[in-house]
C-alpha positions in Angstrom: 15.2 -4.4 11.5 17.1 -2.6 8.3 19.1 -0.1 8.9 16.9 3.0 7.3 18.5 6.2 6.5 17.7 9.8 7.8 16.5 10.3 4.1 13.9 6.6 4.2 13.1 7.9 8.1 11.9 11.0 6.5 9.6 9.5 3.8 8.2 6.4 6.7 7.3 9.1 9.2 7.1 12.3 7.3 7.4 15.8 9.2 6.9 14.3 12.9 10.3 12.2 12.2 11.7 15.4 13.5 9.9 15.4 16.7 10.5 11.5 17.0 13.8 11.3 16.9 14.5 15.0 18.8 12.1 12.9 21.9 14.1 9.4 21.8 17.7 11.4 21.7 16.7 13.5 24.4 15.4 10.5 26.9 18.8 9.6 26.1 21.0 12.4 26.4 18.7 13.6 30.1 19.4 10.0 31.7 22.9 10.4 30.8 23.3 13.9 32.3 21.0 12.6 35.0 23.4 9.8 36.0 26.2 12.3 36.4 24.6 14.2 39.2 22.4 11.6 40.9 25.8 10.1 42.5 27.0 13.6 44.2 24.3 13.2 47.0 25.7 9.5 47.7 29.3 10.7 48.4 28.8 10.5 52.2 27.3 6.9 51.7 30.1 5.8 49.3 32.7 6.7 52.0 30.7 5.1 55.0 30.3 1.6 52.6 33.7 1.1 51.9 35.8 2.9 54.6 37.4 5.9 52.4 37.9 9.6 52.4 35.9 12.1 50.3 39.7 12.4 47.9 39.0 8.5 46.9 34.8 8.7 46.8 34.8 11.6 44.8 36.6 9.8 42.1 32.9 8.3 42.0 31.9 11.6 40.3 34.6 12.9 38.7 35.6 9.6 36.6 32.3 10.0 35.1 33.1 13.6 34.1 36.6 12.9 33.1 35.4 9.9 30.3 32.3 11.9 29.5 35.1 14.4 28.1 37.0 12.2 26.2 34.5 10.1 24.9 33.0 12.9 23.4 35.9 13.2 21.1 34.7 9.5 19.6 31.6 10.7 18.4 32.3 11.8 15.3 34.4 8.1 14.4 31.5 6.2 15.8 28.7 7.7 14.1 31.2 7.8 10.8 31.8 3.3 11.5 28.4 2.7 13.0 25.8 5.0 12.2 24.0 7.2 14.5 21.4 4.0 15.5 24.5 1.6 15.9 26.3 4.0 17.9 23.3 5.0 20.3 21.9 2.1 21.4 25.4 0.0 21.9 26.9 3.0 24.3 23.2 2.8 25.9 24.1 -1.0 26.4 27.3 -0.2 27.8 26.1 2.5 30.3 23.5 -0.6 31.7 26.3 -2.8 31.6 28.4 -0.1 34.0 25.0 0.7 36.1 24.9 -3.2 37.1 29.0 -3.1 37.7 28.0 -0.1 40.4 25.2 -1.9 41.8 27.6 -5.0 42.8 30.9 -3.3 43.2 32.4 -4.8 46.1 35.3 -2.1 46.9 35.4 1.6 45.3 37.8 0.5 42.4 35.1 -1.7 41.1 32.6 1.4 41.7 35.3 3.9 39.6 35.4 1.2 36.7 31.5 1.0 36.5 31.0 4.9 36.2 33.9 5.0 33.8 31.8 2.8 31.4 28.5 5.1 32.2 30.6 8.2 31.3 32.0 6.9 27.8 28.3 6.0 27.2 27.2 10.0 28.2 30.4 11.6 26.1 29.3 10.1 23.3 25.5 10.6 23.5 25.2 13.7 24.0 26.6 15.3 21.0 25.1 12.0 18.8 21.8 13.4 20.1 22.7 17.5 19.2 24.1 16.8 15.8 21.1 14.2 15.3 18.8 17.1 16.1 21.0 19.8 14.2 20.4 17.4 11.2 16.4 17.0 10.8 15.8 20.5 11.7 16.2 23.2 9.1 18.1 25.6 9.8 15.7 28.8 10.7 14.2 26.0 13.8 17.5 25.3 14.9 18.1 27.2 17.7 14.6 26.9 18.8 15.2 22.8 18.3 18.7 23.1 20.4 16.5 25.1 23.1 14.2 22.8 23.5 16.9 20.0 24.4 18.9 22.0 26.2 16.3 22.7 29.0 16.4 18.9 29.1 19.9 18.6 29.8 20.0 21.4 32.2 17.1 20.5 34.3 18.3 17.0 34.6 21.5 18.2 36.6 19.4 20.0 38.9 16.8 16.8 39.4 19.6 14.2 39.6 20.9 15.0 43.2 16.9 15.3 44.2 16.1 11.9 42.3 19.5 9.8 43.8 18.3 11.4 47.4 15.1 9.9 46.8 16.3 6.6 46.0 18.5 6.9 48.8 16.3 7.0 51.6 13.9 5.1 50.0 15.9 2.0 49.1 20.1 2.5 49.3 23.0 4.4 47.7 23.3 1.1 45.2 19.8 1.7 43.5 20.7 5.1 42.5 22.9 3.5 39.5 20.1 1.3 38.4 17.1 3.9 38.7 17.5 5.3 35.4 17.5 1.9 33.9 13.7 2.5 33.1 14.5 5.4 30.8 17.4 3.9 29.3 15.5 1.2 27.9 13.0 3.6 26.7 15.5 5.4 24.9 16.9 2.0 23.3 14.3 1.5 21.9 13.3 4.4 20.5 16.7 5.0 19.1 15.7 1.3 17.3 13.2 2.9 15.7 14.2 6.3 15.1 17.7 6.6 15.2 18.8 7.2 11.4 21.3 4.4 10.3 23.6 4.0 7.5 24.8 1.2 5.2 27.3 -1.4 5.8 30.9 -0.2 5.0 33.9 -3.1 5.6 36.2 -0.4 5.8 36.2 1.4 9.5 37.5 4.7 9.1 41.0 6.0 10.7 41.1 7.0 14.5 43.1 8.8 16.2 44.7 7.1 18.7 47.7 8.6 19.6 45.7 11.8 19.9 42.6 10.0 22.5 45.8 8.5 24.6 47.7 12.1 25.4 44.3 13.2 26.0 43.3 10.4 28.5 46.6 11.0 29.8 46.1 14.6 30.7 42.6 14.0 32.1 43.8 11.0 34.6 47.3 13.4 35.5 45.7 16.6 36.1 42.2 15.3 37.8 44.4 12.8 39.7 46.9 15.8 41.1 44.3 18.3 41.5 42.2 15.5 43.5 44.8 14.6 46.2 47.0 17.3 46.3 45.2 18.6 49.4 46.1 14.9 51.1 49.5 14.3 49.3 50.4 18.2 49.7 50.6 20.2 46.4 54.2 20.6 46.8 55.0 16.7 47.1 56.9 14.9 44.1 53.9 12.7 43.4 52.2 16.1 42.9 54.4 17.5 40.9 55.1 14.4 38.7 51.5 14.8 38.3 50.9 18.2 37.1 54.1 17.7 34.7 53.5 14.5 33.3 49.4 16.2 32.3 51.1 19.0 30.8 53.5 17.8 28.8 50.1 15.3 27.2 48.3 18.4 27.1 50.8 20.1 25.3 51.1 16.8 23.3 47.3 16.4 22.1 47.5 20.3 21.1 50.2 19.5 18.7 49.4 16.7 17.7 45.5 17.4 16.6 47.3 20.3 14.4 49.4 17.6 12.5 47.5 14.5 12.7 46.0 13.4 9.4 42.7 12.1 11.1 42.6 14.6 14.6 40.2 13.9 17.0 39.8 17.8 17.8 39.7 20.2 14.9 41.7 23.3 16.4 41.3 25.5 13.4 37.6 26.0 14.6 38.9 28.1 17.9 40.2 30.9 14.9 36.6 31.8 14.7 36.5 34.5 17.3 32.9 33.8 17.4 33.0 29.7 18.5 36.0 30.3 20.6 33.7 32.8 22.8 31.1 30.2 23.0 33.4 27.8 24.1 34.5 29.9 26.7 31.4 30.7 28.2 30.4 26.7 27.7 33.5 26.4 29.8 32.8 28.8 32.5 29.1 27.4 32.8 30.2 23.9 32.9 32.4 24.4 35.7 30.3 26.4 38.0 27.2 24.4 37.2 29.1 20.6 38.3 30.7 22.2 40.6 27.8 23.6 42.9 26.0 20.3 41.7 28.7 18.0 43.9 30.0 20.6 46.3 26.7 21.1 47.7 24.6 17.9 48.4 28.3 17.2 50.1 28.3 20.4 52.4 24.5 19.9 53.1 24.6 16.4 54.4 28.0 16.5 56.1 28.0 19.7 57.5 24.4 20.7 58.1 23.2 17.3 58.6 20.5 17.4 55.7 18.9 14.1 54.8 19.8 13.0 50.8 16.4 13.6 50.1 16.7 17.6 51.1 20.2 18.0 50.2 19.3 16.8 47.1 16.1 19.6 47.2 18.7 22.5 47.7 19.5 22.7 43.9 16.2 22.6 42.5 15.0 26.4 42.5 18.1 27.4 40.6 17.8 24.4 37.6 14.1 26.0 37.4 15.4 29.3 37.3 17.9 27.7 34.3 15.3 26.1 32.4 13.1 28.6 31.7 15.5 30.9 30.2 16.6 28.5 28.0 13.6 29.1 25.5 14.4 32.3 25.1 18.1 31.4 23.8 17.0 29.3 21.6 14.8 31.6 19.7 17.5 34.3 19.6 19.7 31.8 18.2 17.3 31.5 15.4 17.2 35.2 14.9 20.9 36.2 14.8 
């Protein structure tokens, strides 16, 4: 199949490319957000199947989180050496490639290293999928567009500890990885399709990577410290060598992104008073919303007793709540 730009996807499938593209990157984009959360209601499995505390399963969740945010930092490289279709469909190749490395993983190492490759595949998906969207849309239907996917990507956290404690008492912890396989090759091939590509270049542009290592860095020191300090104790040298060593990369990737000739991370953007605020409320949202999306199918199952199926229930009426204000933001967006 050639690799047809956004400008030949426009003339092949006139006005609904818009709508064609907006429906394959969101499949996309929901399974990966989906994936996130389905694995928080099979934390008390994950410890039970290979004989570890909630400090080492939990690492089942939060390496997913920690790659999603790195990876998200490649998207703009990727799409620039790939093209948006390249780019889509191999990450949605790697994400089945880690769902099959869960399914078989025989000790919770294995397991980490499978949802590390799932969360690479969801950092960069998701913002593929937003500026993808952002791109076919004018700009008056923006906002209304970006709505529209957003109550996808916030319903599916909601769903995803339902879904995995579906799968759980239905079949085993294991299938959880693999249900979403259905929608993932949907998604592939759709993006096949839909996806706008671009034309061969020899020449891969430059990347960052001294900037992506000080960032990994921090992530894997401060997630890492923050996760066991409660077994290690906070105070302990390991601790502390922790914490230092992710601040000092932290500190690093800050300076470095304001001298590097190709950053990963454009930091001028935070001067605007108005995208810093955003970013802080993103923030603030993000943390609460994953949060109470692993803390309690956890406290449900271990402490109450709850099946996974009705811990899983528990966060349903607030992702309704979410989703139908969403709308609404979306069309303000367009009017401000």
């Amino acid at each position: 199949m050639t690799s047809a730009t956004l400008e030949q996807q426009f003339e092949r499938y006139g006005p609904a490319y818009r709508w064609l593209v907006t429906l394959a990157g969101m499949i996309g984009a929901m399974t990966m957000v989906l994936s996130a959360t389905m694995v928080n209601v099979a934390v008390p499995s994950i410890m039970g199947a290979f004989g570890v505390g909630q400090d080492m399963a939990q690492w089942a969740a939060t390496a997913f989180i920690a790659t999603m945010v790195a990876s998200q930092l490649l998207n703009t490289w990727m799409v620039q050496a790939f093209g948006q279709r390249l780019a889509y469909t191999m990450t949605l190749v790697i994400f089945i490639i880690g769902s099959f490395v869960c399914l078989t993983s025989p000790t919770i190492e294995v397991l980490i290293i499978g949802r590390i490759m799932q969360g690479f595949s969801a950092g960069v998906i998701q913002p593929l999928v937003m500026a993808t969207i952002i791109s076919v849309f004018p700009a008056d239907r923006r906002g209304f567009a970006m709505g529209l996917y957003g109550m996808g990507v916030t319903l599916a956290p909601s769903f995803g500890p339902l879904a995995g404690g579906i799968t759980i008492d239905a079949l085993t912890w294991r299938h959880i990885f693999i249900a979403p396989l259905p929608l993932v090759a949907i998604a592939f091939s759709m993006g096949l399709v839909f996806m706008p590509g671009k034309k061969f270049s020899r020449k891969l542009p430059d990347f960052d990577w001294t900037g992506f290592i000080l960032l990994g860095t921090a992530l894997v020191c401060l997630m890492t410290g923050v996760g066991n300090g409660q077994r290690w104790g906070w105070g302990s040298d390991g601790i502390m060598m922790l914490f230092m060593i992710g601040l000092i990369a932290a500190s690093g990737f800050v300076y470095w992104q304001a001298h590097a000739r190709a950053p990963l991370l454009d930091l001028t953007l935070f001067l605007n008073p108005r995208f810093a605020s955003v970013m802080i409320i993103a923030f603030a949202f993000g943390a609460g919303n994953f949060a109470t999306n692993y803390a309690i199918p956890v406290f449900t199952q271990a402490v109450q007793g709850f099946t996974p199926t009705k811990a899983g229930m528990v966060l349903v009426p607030a992702g309704l709540l979410l989703v139908t204000m969403i709308p609404f933001s979306g069309r303000l967006a367009d009017r401000v």
